[in-house]
C-alpha positions, 0 to 999 in steps of 0.5 A: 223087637226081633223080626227074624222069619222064625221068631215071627212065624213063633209069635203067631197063636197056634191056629194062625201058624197052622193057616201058614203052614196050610198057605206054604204047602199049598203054595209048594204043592202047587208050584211042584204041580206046575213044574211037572205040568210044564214039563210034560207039556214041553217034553211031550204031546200029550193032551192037557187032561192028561198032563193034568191027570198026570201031574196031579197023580205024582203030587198026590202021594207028596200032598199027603204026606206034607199035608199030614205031617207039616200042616196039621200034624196029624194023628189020625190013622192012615186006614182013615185019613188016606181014603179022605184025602185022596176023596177030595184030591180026585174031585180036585182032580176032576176040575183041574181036567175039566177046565183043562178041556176048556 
């Protein structure tokens, strides 16, 4: 039996290997937003809302692109899947700086 990463992630039904995909980028993403966030909280005096807003500002352009070419390998229009996105990024956004107050 072959246990190599590539060889199990290859075993997987196409759904299952696209909730991986979806949980690595997920994971990737938010470890990018979490280095940023630390380092603007390090490196400046800014309010948390702020850092938030900030961090997630410069993923949302990276999420995107991972989220559309890696995870689901879409084919969808940009005019269309752009404005849909970023919809649900800024109630994600919305959240994050809310509960960032707290």
């Amino acid at each position: 039996m072959d246990l190599t990463p590539l060889s199990l992630y290859t075993g997987l039904s196409p759904q299952k290997r696209e909730i991986f995909r979806f949980f690595v980028v997920g994971v990737s993403l938010t470890l990018g937003f979490t280095v940023i966030a630390t380092g603007l909280r390090l490196a400046t005096a800014l309010r948390p809302s702020l850092i938030s807003a900030l961090s997630y500002a410069v993923m949302i352009g990276i999420g995107y692109v991972a989220q559309r070419v890696i995870t689901f390998q879409s084919r969808v229009k940009h005019s269309k899947a752009f404005p849909r996105y970023v919809s649900v990024e800024l109630l994600g956004l919305s959240i994050s700086v809310a509960f960032s107050e707290i």
